[in-house]
N, C-alpha and C positions, 0 to 999 in steps of 0.2 A: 119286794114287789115282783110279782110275776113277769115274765116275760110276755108280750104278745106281740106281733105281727102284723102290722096295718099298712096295705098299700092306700095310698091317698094322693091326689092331687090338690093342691092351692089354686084356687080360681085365678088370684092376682099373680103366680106365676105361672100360670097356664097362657094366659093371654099373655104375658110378655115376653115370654119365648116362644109364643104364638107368630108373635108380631114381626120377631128377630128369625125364624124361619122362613115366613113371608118372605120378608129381602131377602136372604138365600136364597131361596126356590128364583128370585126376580134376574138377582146378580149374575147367578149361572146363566141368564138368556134361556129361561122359560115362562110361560104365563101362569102366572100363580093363581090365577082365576079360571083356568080351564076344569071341566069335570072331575078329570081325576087325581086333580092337588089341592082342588078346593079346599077340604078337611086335611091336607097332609099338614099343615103348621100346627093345628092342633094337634092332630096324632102324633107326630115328631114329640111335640111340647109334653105329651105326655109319658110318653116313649123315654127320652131321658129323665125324667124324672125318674122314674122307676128304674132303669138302667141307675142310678145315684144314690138310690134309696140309701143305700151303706150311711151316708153321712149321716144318716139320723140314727143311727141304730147303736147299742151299743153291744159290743161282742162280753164283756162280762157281766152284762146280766144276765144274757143270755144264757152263757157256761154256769152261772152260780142259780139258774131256776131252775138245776135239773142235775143238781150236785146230790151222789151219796155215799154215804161212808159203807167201804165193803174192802174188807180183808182181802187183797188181790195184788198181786205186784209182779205180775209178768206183765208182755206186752200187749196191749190192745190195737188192733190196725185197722182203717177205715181206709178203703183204697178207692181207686176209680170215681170219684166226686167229681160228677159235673162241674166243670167252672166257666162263667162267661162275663168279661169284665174289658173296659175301654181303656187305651193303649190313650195313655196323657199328651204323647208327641203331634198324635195326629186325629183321637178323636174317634179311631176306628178299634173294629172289635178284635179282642184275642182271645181265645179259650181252648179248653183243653181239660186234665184230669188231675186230680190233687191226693195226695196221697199222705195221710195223717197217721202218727203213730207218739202215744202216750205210756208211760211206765208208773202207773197208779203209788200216791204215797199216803194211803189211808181213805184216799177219794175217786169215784172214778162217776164219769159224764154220763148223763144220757145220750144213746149215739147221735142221737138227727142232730142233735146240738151241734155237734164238730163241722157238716155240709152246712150249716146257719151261719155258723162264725164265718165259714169262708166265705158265704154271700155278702155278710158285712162288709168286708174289705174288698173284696171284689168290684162289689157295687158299687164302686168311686172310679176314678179316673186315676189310672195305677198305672206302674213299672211292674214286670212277672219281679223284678227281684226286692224291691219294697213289699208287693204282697205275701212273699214266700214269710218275709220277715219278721211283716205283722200276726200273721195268722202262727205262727210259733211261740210269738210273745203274749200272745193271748192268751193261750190252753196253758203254758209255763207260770207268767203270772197270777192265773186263774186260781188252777189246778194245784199247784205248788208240786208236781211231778218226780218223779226220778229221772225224767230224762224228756225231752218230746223231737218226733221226728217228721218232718214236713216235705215234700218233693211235688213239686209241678209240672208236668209236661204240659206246652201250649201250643199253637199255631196262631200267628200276629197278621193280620189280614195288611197291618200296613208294610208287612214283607213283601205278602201276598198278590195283594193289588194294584201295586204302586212299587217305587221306591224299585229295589232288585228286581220283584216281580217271580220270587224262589216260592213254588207250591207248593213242594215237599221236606221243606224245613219247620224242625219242630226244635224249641227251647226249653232247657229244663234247668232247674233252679232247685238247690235243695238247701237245708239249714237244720241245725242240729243242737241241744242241750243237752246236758247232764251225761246219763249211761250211755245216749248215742253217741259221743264222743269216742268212746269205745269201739274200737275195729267191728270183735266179735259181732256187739250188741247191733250195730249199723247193717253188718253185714247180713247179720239175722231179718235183721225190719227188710234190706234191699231185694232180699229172696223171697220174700214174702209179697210184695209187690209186683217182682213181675212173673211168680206163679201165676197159674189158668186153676183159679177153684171150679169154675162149670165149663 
């Protein structure tokens, strides 16, 4: 079955995190009925939904709609991937840039596929170091690889705006199979990433 792509909202959960925004908005001591909040329970209610969308999605159809076979077994590297995904402690955003690298064993991806998978898992209510994890197990399981190499750099706004209140702190998170095990092979994929190709 193809992959496709469907943002949507559910009417019945639209209003009921409609509802549950409302008392937020009330709780914090402001009027939820004034101009410019009036629409914010629904907008919010729609906002995470789609901020969550991951949960419906699934990252191996994804990778296998866009699977082909091609003689090829050096490394492939997809670097700098947007990532924006909600820190599970507090509900607030982290993101940052993701940096993927596969070692082809008779199959290699379509690229957009790899920034997809990461929005799957992204788009839940994550830990950087559970998502590093998933999105490795995915392209490995997927793919059946010689090796796959994953790395995160992020900024967690609930460092940021709250808590320590540190701006210039960034978290990175990286995970490894097969040939990336491998010094060389790691050390190759690591150079490669933080090259300036333009």
């Amino acid at each position: 079955m193809a992959y496709k792509k469907v943002d949507s909202y559910t009417v019945a959960t639209t209003e009921k995190l409609s509802a549950l925004y409302a008392d937020i908005i009330a709780s914090v001591g402001e009027d939820r009925n004034r101009e410019g909040l009036a629409k914010t329970p629904e907008r919010a209610a729609k906002a995470i939904q789609f901020l969550t969308q991951g949960y419906q999605q699934n990252a191996e159809e994804i990778l296998k709609s866009a699977l082909f076979k091609e003689d090829y077994n050096e490394m492939v590297v997809v670097k700098d991937i947007e990532l924006y995904s909600m820190c599970e402690h507090h509900l607030l955003p982290f993101f940052g840039k993701a940096h993927v690298a596969y070692i082809p064993n008779g199959y290699v991806v379509g690229l957009s596929k790899i920034p997809r998978v990461i929005d799957v898992f992204a788009r839940r209510m994550q830990v950087q170091e559970r998502l590093t994890h998933e999105i490795l197990h995915a392209i490995d399981s997927t793919l059946k690889p010689l090796g796959v190499a994953v790395v995160i750099e992020a900024a967690h706004m609930c460092m940021m705006m709250r808590g320590v209140q540190k701006q210039n702190s960034m978290t990175t998170t990286s995970a490894f199979t097969g040939d990336f095990k491998n010094i060389e092979t790691r050390s190759e994929f690591l150079s490669l990433i933080v090259s300036k190709s333009r």
